[in-house]
DSSP file (Angstrom, degrees, kcal/mol; ACC not computed):
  #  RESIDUE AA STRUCTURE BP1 BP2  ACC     N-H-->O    O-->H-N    N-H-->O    O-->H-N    TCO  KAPPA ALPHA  PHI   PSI    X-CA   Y-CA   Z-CA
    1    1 A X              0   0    0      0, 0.0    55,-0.2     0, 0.0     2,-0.1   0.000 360.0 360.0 360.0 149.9    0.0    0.0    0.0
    2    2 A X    >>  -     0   0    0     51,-0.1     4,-0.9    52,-0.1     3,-0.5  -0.629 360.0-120.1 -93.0 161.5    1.2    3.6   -0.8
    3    3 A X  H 3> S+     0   0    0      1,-0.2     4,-1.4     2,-0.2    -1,-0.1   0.540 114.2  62.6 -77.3 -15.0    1.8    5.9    2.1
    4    4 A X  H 3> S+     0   0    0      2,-0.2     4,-0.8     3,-0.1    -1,-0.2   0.471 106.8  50.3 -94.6 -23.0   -0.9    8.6    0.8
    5    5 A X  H <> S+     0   0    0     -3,-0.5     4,-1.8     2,-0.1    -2,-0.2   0.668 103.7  60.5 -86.4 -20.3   -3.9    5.3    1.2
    6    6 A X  H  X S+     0   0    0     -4,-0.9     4,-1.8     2,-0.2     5,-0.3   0.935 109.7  40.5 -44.1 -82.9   -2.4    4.9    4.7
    7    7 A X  H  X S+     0   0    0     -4,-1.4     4,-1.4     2,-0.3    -1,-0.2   0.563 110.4  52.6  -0.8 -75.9   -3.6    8.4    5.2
    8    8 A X  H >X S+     0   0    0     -4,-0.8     4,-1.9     2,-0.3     3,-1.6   0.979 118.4  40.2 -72.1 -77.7   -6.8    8.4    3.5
    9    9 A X  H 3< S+     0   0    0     -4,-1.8    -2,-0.3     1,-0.3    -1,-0.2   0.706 106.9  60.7 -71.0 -10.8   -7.7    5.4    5.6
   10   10 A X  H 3< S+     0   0    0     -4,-1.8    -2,-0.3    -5,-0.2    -1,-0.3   0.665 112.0  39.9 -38.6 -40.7   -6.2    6.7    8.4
   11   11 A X  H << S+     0   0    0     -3,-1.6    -2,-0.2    -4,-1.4    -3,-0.2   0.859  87.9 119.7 -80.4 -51.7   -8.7    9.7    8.2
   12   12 A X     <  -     0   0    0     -4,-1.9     4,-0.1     1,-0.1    -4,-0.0  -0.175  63.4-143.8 -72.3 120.3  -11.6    7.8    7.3
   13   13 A X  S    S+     0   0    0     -2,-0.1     2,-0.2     2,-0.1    -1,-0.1   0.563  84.9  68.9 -33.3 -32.0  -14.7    7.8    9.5
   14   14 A X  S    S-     0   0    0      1,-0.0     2,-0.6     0, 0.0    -2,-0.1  -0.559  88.1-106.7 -89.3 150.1  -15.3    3.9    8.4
   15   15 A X        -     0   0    0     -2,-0.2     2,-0.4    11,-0.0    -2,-0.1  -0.727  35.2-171.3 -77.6 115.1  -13.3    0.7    9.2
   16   16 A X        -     0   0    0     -2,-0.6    44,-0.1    -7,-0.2     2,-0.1  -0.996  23.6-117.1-126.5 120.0  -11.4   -0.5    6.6
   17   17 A X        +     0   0    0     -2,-0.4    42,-2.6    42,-0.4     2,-0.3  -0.273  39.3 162.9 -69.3 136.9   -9.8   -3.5    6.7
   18   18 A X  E     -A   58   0A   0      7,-0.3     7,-3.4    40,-0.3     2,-0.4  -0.986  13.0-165.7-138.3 139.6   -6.1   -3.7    6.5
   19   19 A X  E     -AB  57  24A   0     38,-3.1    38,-1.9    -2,-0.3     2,-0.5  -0.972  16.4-151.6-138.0 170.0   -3.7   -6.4    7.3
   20   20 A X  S    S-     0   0    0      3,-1.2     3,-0.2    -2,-0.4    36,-0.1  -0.914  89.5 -24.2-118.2 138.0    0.1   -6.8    7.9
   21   21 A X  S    S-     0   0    0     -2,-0.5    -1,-0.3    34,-0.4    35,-0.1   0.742 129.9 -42.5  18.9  70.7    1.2  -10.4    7.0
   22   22 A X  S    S+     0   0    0     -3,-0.2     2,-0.9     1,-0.1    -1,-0.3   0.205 111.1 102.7  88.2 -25.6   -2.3  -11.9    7.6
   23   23 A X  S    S-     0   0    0     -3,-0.2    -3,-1.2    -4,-0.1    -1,-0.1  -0.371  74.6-115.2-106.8  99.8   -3.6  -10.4   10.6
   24   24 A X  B     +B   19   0A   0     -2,-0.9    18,-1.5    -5,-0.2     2,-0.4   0.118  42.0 177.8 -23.4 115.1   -6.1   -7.7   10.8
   25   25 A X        -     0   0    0     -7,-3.4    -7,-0.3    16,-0.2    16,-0.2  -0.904  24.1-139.1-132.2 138.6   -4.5   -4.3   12.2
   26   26 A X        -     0   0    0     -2,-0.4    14,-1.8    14,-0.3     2,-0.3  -0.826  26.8-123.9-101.6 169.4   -5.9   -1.0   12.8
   27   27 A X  B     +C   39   0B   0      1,-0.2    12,-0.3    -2,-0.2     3,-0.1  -0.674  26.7 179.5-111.6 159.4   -3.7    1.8   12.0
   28   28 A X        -     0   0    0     10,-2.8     2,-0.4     1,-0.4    -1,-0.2   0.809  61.1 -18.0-113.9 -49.8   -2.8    4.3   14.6
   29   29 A X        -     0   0    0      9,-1.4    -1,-0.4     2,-0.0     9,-0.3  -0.888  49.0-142.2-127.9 157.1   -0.3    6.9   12.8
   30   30 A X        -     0   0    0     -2,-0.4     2,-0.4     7,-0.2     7,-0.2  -0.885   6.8-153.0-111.3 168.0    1.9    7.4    9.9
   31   31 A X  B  >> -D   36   0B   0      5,-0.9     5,-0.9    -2,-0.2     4,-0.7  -0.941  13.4-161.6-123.6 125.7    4.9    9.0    9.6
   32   32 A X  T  45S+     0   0    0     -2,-0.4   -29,-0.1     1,-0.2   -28,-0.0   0.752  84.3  62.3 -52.6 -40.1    5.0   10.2    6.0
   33   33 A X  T  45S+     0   0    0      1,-0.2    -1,-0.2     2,-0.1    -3,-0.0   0.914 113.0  24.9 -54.5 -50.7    8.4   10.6    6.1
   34   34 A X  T  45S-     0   0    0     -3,-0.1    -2,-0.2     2,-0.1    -1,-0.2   0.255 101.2-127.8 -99.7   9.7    9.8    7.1    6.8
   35   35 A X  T  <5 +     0   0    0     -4,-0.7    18,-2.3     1,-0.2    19,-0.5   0.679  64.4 126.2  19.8  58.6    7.0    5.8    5.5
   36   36 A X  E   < -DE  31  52B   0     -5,-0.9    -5,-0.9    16,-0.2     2,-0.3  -0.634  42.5-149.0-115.0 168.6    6.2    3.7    8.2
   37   37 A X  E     - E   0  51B   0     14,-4.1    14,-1.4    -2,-0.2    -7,-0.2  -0.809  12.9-133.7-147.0 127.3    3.0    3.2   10.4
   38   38 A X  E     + E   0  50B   0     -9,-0.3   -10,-2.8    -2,-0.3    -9,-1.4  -0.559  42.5 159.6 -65.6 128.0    2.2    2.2   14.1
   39   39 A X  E     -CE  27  49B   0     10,-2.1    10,-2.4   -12,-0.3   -12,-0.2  -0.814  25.7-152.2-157.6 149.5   -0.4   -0.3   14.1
   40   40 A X        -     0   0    0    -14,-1.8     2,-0.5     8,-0.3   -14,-0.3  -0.563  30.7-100.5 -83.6-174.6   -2.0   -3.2   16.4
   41   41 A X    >   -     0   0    0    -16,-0.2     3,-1.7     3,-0.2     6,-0.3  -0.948  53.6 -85.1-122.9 158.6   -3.7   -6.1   15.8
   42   42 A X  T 3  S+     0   0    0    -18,-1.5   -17,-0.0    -2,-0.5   -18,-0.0  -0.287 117.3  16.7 -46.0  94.2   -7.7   -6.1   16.2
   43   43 A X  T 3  S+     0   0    0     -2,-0.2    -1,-0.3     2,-0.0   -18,-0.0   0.510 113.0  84.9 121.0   2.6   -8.6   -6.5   19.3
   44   44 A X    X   +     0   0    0     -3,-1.7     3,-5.7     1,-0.2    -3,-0.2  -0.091  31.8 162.0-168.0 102.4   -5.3   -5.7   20.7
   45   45 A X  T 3  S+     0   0    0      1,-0.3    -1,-0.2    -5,-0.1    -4,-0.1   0.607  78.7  61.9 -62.9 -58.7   -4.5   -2.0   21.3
   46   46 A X  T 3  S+     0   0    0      1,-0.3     2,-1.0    -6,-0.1    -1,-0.3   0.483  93.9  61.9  13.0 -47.1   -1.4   -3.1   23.9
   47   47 A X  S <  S+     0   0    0     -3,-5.7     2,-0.6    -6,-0.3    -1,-0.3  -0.473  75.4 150.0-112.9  71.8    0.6   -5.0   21.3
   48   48 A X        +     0   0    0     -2,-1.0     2,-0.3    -8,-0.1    -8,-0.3  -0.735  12.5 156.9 -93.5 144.0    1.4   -1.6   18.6
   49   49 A X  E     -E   39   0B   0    -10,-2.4   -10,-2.1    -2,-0.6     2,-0.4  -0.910  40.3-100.4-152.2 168.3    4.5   -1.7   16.6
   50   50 A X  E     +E   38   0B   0     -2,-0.3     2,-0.3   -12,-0.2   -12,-0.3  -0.959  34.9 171.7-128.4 127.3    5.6   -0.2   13.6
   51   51 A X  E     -E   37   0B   0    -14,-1.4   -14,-4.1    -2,-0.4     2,-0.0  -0.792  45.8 -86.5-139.3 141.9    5.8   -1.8    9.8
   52   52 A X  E >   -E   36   0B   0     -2,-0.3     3,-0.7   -16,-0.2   -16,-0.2  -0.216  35.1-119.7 -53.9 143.7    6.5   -0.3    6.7
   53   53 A X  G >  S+     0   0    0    -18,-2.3     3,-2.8     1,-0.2   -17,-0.1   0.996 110.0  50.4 -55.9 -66.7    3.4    1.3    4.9
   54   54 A X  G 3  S+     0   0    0    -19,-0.5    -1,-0.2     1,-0.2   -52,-0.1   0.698  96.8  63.7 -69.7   9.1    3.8   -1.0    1.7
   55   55 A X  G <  S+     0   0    0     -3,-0.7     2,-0.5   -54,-0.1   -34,-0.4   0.217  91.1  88.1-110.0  33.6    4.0   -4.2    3.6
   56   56 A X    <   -     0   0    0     -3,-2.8     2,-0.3   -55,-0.2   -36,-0.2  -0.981  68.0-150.5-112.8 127.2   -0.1   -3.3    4.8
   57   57 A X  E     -A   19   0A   0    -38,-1.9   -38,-3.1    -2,-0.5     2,-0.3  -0.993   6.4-132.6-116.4 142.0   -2.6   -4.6    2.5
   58   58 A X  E     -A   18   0A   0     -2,-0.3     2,-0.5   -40,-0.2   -40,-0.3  -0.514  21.5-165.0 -62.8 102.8   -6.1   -3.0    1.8
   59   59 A X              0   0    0    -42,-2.6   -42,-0.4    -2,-0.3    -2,-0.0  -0.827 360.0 360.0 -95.8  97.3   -9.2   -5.6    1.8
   60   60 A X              0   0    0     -2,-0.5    -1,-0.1   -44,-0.1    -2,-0.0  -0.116 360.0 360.0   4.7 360.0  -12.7   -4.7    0.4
């Protein structure tokens, strides 16, 4: 995923699923620069880390 859909779903009022290597994560920030983002996994806001934007994929 490019760092400018992070964003956009970052911003967006609806839940849009994204996951990093299988596992549903919401996203908490970006930093644009390093083009990374701080993320959890669903259902657990405790375990946040941070993965490069293009290795998050978008699901529909």
């Amino acid at each position: 995923m490019d760092k400018n859909r992070v964003v956009e779903i970052l911003d967006s009022p609806d839940m849009i699923d994204v996951t990093y290597k299988g596992e549903k994560v919401f996203i908490e920030q970006v930093d644009e620069n390093y083009e990374k983002a701080r993320v959890f996994p669903l259902g657990e806001p405790e375990k946040h880390y941070d993965v490069e934007v293009k290795s998050l994929q978008e699901h529909s």
